[in-house]
Z-matrix of the N, CA and C atoms (Angstrom, degrees):
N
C 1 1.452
C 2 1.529 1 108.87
N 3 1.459 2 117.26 1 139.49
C 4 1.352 3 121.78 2 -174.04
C 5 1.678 4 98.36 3 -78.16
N 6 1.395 5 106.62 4 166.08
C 7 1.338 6 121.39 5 -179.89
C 8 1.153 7 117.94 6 -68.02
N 9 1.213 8 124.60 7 146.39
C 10 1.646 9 123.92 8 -177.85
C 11 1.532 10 129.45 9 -93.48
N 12 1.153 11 140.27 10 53.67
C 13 1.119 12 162.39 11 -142.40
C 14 1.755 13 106.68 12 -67.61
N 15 1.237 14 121.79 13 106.64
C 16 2.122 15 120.48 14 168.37
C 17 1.254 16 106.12 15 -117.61
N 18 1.389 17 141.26 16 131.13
C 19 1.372 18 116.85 17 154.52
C 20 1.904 19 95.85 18 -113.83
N 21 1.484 20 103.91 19 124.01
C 22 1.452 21 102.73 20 161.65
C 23 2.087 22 125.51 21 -154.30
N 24 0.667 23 126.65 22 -174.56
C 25 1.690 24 126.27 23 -173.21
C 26 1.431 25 103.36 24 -89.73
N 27 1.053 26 116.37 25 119.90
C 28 1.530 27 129.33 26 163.37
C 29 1.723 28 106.85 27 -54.57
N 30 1.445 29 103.95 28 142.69
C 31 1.374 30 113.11 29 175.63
C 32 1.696 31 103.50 30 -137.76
N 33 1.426 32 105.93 31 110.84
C 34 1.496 33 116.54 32 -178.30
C 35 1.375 34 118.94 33 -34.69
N 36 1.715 35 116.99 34 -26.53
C 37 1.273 36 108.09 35 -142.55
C 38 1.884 37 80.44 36 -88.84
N 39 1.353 38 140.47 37 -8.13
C 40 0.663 39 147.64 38 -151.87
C 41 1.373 40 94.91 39 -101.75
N 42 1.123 41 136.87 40 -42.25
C 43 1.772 42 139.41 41 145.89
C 44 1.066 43 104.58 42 -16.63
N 45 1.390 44 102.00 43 -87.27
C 46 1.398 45 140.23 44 -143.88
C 47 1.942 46 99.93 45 -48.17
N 48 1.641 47 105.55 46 -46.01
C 49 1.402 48 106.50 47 178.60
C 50 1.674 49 123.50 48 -68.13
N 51 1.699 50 81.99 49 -32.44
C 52 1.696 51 88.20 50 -177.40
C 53 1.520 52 122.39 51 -76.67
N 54 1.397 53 107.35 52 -6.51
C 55 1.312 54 119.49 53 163.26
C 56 1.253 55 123.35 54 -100.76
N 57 1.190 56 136.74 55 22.93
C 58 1.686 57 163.20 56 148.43
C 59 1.480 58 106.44 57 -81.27
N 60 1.959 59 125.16 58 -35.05
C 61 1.067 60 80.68 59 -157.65
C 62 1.548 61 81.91 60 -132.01
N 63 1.690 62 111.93 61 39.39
C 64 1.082 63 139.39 62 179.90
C 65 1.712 64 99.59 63 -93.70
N 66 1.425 65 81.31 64 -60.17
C 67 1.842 66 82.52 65 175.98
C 68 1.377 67 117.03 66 -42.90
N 69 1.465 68 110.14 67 -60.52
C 70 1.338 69 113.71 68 -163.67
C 71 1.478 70 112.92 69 -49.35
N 72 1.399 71 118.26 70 -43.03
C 73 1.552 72 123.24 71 -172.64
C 74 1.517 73 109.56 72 -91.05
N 75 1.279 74 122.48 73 -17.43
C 76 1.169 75 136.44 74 144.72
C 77 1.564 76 121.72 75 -34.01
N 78 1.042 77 101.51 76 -62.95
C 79 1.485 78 115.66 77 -163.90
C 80 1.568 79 119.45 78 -112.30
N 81 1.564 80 123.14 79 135.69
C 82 1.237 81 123.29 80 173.82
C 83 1.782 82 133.37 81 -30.59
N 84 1.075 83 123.60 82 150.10
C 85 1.776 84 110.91 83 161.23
C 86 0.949 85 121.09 84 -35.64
N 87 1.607 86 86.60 85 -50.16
C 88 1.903 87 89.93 86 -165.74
C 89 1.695 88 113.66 87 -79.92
N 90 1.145 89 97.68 88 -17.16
C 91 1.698 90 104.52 89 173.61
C 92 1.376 91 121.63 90 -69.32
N 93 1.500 92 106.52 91 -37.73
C 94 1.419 93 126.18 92 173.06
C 95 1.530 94 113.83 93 -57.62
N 96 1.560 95 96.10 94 -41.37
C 97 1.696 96 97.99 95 -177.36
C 98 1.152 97 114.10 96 -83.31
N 99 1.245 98 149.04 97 -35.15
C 100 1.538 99 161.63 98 162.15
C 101 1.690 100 95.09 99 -43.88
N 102 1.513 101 121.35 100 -33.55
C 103 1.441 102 100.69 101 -168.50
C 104 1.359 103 89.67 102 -108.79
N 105 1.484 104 152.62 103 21.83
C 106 1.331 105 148.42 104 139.18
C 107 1.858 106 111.21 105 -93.02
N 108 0.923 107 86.20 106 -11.04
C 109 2.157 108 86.04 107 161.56
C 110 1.261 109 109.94 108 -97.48
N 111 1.091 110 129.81 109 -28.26
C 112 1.664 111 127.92 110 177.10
C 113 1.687 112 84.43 111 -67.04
N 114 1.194 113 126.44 112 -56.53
C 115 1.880 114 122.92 113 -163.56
C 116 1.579 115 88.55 114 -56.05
N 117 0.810 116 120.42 115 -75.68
C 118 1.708 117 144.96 116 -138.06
C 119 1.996 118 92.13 117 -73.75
N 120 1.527 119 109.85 118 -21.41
C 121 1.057 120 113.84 119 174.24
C 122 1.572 121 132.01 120 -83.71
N 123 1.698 122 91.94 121 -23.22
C 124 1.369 123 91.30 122 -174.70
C 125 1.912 124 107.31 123 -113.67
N 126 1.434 125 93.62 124 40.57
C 127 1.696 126 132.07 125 156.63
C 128 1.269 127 116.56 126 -70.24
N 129 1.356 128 87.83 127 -43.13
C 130 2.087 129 107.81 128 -155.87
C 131 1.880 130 101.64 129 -60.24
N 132 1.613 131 113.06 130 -45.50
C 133 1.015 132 89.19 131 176.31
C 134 1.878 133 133.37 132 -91.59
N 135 1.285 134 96.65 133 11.10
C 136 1.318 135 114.24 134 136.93
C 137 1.366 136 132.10 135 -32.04
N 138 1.662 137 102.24 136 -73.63
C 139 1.789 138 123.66 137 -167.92
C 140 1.732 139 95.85 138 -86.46
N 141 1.771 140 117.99 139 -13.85
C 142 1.336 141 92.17 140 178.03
C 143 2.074 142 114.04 141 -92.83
N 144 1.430 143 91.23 142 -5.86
C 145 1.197 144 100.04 143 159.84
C 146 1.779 145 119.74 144 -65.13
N 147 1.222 146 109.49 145 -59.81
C 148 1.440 147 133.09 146 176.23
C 149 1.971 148 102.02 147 -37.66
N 150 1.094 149 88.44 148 -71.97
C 151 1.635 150 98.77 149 -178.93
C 152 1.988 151 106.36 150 -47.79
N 153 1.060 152 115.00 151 -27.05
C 154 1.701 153 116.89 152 -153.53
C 155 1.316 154 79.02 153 -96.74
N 156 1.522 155 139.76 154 -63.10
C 157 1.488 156 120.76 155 -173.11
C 158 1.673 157 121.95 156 -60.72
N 159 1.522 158 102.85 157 -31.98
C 160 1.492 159 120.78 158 160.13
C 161 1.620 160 110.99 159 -34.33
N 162 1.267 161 102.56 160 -58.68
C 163 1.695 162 103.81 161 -168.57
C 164 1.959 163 107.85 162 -104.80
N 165 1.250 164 100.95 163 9.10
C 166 1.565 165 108.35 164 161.67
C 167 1.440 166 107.05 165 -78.17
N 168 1.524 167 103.52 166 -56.42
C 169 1.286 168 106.53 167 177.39
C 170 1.500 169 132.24 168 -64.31
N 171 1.441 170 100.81 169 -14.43
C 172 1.864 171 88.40 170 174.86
C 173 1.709 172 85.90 171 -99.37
N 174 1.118 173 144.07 172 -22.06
C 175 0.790 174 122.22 173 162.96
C 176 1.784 175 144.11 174 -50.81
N 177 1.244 176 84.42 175 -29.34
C 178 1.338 177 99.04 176 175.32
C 179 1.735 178 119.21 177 -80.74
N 180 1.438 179 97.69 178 -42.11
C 181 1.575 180 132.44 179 -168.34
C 182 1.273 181 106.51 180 -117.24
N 183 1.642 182 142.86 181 67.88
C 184 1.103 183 119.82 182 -173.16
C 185 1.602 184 132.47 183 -59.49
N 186 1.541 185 98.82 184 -9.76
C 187 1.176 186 110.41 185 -179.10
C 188 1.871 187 113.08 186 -73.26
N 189 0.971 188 106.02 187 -20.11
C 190 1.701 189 108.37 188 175.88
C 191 1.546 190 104.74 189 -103.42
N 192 1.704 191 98.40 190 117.90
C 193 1.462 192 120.53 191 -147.52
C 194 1.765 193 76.39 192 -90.65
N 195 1.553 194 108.75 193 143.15
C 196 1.626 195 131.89 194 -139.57
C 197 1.792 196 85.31 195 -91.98
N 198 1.903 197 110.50 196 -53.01
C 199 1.415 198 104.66 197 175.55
C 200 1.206 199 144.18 198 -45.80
N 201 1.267 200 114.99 199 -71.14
C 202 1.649 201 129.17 200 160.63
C 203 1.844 202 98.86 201 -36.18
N 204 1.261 203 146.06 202 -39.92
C 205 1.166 204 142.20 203 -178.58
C 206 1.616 205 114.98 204 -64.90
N 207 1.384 206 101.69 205 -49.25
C 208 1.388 207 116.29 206 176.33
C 209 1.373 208 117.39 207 -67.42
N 210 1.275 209 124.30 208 -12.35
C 211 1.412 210 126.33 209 -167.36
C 212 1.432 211 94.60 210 -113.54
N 213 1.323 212 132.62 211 -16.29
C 214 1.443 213 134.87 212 -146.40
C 215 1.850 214 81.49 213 -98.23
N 216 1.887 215 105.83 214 -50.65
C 217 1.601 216 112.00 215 174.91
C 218 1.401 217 117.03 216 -51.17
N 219 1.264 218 111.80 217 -44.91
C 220 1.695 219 116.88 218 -168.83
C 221 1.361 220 103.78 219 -50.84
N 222 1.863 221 113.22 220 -59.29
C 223 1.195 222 92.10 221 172.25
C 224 1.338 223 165.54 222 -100.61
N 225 1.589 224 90.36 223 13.22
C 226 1.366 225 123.26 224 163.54
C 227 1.746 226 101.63 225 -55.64
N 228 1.329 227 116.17 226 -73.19
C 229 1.599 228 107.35 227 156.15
C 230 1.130 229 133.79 228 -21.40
N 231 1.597 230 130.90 229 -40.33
C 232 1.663 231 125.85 230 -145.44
C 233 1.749 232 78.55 231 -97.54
N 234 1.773 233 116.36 232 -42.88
C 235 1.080 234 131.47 233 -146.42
C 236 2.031 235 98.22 234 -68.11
N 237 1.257 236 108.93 235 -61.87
C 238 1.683 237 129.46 236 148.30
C 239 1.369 238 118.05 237 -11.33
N 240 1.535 239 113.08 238 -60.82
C 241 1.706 240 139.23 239 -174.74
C 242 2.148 241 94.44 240 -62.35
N 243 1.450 242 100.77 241 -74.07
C 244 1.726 243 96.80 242 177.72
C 245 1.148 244 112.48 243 -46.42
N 246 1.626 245 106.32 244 -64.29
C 247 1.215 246 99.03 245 -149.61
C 248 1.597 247 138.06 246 -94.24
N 249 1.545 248 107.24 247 11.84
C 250 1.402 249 143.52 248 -178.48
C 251 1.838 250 108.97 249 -119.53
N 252 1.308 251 100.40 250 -60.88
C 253 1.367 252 92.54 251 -160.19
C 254 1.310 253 124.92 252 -86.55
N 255 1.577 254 116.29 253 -45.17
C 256 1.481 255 118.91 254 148.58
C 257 1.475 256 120.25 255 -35.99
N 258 1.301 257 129.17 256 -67.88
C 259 1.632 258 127.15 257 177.04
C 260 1.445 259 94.77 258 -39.32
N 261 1.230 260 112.58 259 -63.96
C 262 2.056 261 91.58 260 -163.49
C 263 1.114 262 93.88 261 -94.61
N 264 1.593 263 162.72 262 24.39
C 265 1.456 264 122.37 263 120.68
C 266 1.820 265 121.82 264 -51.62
N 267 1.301 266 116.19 265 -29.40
C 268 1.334 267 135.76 266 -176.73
C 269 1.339 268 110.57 267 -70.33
N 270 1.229 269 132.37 268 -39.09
C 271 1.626 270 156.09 269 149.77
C 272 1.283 271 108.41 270 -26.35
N 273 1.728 272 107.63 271 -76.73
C 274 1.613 273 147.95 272 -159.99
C 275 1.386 274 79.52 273 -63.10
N 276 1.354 275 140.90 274 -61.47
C 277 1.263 276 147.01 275 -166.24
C 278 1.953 277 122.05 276 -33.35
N 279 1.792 278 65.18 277 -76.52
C 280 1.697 279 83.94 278 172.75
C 281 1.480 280 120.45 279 -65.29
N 282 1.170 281 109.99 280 -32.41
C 283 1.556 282 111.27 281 -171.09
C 284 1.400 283 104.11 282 -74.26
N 285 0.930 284 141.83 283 8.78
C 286 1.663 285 154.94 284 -138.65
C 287 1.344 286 95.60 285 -137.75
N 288 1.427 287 120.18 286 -68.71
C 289 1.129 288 112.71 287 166.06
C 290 1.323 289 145.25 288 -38.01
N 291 1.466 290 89.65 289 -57.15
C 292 1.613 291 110.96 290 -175.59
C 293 1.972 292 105.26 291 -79.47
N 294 1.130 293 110.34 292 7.80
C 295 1.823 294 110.78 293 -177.12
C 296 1.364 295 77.30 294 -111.71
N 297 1.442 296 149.62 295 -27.55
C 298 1.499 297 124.65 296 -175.65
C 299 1.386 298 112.48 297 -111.12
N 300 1.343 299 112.97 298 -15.49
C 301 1.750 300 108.14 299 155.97
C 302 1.503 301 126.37 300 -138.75
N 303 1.566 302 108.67 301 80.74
C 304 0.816 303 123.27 302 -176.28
C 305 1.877 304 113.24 303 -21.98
N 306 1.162 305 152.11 304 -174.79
C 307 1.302 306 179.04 305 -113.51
C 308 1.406 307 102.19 306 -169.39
N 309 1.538 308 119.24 307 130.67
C 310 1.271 309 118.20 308 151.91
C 311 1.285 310 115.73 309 -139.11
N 312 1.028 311 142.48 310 177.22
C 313 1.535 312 123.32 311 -175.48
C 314 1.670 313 107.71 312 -87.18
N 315 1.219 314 90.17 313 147.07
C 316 1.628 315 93.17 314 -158.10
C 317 1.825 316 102.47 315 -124.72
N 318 1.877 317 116.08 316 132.56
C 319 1.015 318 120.79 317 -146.50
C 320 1.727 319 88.87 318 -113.79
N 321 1.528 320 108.63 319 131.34
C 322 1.762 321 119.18 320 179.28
C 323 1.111 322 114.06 321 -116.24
N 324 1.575 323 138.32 322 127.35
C 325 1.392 324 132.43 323 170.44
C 326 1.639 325 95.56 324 -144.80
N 327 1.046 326 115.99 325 116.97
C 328 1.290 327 156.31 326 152.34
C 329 1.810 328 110.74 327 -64.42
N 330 1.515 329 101.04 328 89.04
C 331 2.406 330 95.58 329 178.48
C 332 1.650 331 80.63 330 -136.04
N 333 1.448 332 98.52 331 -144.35
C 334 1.223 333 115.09 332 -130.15
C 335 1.763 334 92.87 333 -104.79
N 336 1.053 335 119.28 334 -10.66
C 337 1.604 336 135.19 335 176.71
C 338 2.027 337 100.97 336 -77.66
N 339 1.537 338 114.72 337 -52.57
C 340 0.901 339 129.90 338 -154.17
C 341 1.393 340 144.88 339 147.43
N 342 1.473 341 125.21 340 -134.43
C 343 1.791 342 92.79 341 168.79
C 344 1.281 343 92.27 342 -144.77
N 345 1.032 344 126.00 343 162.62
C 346 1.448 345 155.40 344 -116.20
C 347 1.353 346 128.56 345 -160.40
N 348 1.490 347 129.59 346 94.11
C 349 1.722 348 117.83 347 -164.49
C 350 1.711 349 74.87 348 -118.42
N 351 1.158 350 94.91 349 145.76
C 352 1.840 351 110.81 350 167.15
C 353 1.928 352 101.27 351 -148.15
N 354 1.008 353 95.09 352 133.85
C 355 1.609 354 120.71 353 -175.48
C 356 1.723 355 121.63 354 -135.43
N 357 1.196 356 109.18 355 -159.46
C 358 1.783 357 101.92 356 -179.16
C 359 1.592 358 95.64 357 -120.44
N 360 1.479 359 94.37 358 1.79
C 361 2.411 360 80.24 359 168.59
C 362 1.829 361 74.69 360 -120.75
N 363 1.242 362 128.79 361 -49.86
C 364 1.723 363 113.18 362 -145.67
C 365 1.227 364 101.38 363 -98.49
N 366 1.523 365 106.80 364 157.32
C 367 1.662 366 121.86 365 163.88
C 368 1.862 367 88.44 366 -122.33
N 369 1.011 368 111.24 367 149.63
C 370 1.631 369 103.71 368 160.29
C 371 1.457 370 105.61 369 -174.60
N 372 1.550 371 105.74 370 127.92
C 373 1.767 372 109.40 371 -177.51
C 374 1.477 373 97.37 372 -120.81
N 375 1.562 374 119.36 373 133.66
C 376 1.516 375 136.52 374 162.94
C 377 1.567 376 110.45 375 -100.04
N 378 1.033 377 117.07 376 102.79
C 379 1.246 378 129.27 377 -149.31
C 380 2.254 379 83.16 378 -83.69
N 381 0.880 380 103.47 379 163.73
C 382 1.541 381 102.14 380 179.08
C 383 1.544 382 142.29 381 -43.08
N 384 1.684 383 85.18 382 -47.97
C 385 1.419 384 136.76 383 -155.96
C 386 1.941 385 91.26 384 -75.03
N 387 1.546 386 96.51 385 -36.15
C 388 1.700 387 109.52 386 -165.73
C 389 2.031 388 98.03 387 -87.98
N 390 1.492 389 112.18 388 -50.55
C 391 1.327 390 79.47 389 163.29
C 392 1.445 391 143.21 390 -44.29
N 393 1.542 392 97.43 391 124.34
C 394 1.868 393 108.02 392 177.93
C 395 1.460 394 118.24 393 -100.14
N 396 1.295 395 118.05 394 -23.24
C 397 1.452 396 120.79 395 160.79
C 398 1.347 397 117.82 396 -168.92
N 399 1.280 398 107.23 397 160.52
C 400 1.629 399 112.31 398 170.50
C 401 1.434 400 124.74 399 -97.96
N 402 1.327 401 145.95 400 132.92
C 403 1.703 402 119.00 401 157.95
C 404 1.522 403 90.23 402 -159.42
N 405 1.404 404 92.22 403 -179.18
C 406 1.494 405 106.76 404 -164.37
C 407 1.272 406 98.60 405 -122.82
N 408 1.988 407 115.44 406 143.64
C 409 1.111 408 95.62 407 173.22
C 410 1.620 409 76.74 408 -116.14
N 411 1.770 410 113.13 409 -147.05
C 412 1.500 411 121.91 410 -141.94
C 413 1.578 412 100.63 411 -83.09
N 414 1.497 413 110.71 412 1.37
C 415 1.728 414 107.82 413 -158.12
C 416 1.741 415 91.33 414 -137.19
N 417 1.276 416 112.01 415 -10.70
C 418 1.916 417 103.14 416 -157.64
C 419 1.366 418 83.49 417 -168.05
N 420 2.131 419 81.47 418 157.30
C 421 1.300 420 101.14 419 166.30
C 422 1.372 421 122.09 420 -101.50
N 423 1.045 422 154.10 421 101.91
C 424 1.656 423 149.22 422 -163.71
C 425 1.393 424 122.66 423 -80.57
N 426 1.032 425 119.73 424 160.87
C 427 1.606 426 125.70 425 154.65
C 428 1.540 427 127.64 426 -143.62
N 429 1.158 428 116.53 427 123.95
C 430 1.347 429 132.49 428 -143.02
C 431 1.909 430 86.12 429 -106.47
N 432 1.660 431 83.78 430 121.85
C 433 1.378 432 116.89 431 170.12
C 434 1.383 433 134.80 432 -109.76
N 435 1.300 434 149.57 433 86.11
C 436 1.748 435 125.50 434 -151.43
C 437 1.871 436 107.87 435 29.58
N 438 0.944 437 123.37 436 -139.80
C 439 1.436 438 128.06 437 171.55
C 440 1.608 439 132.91 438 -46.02
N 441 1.708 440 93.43 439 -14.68
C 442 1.438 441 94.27 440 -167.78
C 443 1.544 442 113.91 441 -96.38
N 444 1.311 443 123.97 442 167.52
C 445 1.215 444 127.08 443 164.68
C 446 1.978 445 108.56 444 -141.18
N 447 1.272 446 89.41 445 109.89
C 448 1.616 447 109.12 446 178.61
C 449 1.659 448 93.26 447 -73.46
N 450 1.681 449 82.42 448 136.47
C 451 1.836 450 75.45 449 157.48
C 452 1.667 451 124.50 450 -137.43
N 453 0.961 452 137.82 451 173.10
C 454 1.668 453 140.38 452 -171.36
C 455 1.889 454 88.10 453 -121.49
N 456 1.404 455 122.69 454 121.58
C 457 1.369 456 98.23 455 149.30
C 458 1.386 457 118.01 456 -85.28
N 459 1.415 458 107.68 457 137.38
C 460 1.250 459 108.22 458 176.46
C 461 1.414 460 141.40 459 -56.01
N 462 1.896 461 96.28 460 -6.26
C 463 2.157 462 101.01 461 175.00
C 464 1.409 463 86.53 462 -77.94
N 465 1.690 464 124.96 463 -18.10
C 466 1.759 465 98.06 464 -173.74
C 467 1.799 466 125.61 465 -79.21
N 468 1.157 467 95.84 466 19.76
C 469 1.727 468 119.81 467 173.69
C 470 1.495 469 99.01 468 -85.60
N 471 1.800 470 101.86 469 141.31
C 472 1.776 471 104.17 470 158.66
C 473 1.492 472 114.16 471 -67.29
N 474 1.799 473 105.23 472 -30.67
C 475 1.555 474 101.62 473 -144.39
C 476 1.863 475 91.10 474 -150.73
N 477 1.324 476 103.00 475 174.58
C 478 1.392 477 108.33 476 162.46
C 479 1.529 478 100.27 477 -69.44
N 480 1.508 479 121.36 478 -55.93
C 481 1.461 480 116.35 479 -168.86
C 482 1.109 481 120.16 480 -73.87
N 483 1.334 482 120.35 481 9.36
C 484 1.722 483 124.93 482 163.12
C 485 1.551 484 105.30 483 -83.35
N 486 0.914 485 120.12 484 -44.86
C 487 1.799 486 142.36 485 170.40
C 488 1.699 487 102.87 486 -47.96
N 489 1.312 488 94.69 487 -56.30
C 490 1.979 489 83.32 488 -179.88
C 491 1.728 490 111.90 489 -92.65
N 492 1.327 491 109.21 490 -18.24
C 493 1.516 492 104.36 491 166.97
C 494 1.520 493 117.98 492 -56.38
N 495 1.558 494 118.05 493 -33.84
C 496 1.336 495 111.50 494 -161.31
C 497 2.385 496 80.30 495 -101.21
N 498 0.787 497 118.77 496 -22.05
C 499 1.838 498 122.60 497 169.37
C 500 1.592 499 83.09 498 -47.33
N 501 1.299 500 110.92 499 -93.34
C 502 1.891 501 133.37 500 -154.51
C 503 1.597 502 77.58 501 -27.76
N 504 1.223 503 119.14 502 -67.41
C 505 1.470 504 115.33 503 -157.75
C 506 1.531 505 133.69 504 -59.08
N 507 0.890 506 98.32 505 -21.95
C 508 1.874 507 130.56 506 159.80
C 509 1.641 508 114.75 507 -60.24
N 510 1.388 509 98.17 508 -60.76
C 511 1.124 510 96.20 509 175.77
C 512 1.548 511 122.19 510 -69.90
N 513 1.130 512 108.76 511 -31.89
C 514 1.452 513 112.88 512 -174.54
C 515 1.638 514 113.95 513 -74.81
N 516 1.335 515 114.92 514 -12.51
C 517 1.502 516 122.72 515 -163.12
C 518 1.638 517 91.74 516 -116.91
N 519 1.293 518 125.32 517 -55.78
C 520 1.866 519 97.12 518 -153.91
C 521 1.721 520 88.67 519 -83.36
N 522 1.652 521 98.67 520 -170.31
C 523 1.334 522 111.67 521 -156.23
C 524 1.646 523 109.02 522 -64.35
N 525 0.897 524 131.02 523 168.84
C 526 1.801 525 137.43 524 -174.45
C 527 1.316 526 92.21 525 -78.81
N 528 1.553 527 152.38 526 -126.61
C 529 0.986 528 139.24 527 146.42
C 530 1.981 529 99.91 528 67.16
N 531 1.554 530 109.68 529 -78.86
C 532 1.590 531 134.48 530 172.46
C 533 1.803 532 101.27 531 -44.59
N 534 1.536 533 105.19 532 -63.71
C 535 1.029 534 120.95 533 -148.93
C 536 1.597 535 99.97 534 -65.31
N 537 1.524 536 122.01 535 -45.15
C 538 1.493 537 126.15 536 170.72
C 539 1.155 538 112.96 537 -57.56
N 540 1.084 539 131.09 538 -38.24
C 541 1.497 540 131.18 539 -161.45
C 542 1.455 541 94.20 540 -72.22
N 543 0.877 542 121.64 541 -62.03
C 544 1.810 543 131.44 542 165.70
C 545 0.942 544 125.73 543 -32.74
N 546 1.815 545 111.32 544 -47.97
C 547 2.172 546 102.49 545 166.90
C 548 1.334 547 107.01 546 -70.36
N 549 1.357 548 127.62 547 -15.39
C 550 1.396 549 122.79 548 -176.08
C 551 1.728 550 94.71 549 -57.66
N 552 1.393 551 140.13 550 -28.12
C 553 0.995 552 131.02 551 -130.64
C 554 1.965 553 97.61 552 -97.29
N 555 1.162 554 126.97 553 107.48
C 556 1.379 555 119.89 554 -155.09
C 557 1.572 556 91.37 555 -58.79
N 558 1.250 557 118.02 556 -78.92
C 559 1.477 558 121.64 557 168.63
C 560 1.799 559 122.95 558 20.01
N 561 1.616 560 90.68 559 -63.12
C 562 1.240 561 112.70 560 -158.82
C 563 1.643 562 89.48 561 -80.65
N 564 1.266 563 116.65 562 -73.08
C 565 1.403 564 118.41 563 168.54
C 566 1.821 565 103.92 564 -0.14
N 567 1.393 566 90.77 565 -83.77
C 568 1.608 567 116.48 566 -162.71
C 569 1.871 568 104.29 567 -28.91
N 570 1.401 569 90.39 568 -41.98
C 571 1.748 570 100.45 569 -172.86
C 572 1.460 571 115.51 570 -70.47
N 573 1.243 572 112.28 571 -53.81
C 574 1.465 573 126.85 572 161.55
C 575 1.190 574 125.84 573 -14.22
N 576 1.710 575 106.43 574 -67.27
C 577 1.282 576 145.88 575 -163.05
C 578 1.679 577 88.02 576 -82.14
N 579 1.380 578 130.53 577 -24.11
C 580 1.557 579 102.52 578 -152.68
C 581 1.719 580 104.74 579 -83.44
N 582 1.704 581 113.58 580 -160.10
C 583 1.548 582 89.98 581 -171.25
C 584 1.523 583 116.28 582 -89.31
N 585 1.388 584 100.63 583 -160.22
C 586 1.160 585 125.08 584 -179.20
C 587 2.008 586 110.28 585 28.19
């Protein structure tokens, strides 16, 4: 098979996702859940705020019943937490990134050694043997290394079947073991499977 040749610009946010869902497969249940109670935990002093004006206020006002108040705060809070603060930590993130390493166009070839990102700061080769999985998140295709997650954006494809030509080839080259973990991946499936 001839070499697989992309040249295109990295876009953080395309990191940034593939390392969301790096973690997850990365990391245990129970690991997963310990690091959504630390989130979900550091709510609490949120709701213990919520609850204290809750019972200020019937205290103050007995007529304004303390529950319905406290629950009305919680989720004014939980609602605040999604839908404010996560988006711009995720923002704050990228923009952070991308102000300390700028983008340059970044060169991919996929042969018979492995795959290959070359840039004007990076050289970096994943030799086969080192891919641990493949999947796609909504913008890129990744490959999961110990901690890392490489990514392809996917506008830097000609075609869908350039996308599963350099997939087929993934699968067929890193270790079996790699290669299952990867059809597990519905995503990936979906692409595989699609036409032509």
């Amino acid at each position: 098979m001839p070499d697989l040749r992309l040249t295109y610009r990295p876009d953080y946010r395309h990191v940034y996702d593939a390392a969301a869902v790096l973690h997850h497969q990365r990391f245990s249940r129970a690991q997963n859940r310990r690091a959504r109670l630390v989130i979900f935990g550091s709510m609490f002093g949120g709701g213990m705020l919520a609850a204290a004006i809750g019972i200020g206020l019937n205290i103050w006002n007995p007529a304004i019943p303390a529950l319905p108040v406290i629950l009305a705060l919680l989720f004014l809070v939980a609602l605040f937490h999604a839908g404010v603060i996560a988006p711009w930590q995720r923002r704050m993130s990228i923009a952070a990134i991308e102000a300390a390493s700028p983008t340059t166009p970044m060169d991919f070839v996929a042969d018979d050694q492995g795959l290959h990102w070359r840039g004007a700061h990076m050289d970096f080769t994943l030799g086969w043997s080192g891919v641990e999985a493949v999947f796609l998140t909504p913008g890129a295709l990744a490959f999961m290394h110990g901690a890392l997650a490489l990514v392809l954006p996917l506008d830097a494809f000609e075609s869908d079947a350039q996308r599963r030509e350099l997939v087929e080839l993934c699968l067929a080259r890193m270790p079996e073991a790699a290669a299952r973990k990867s059809r597990d991946d519905k995503k990936l499936r979906q692409l595989l499977a699609g036409p032509g």
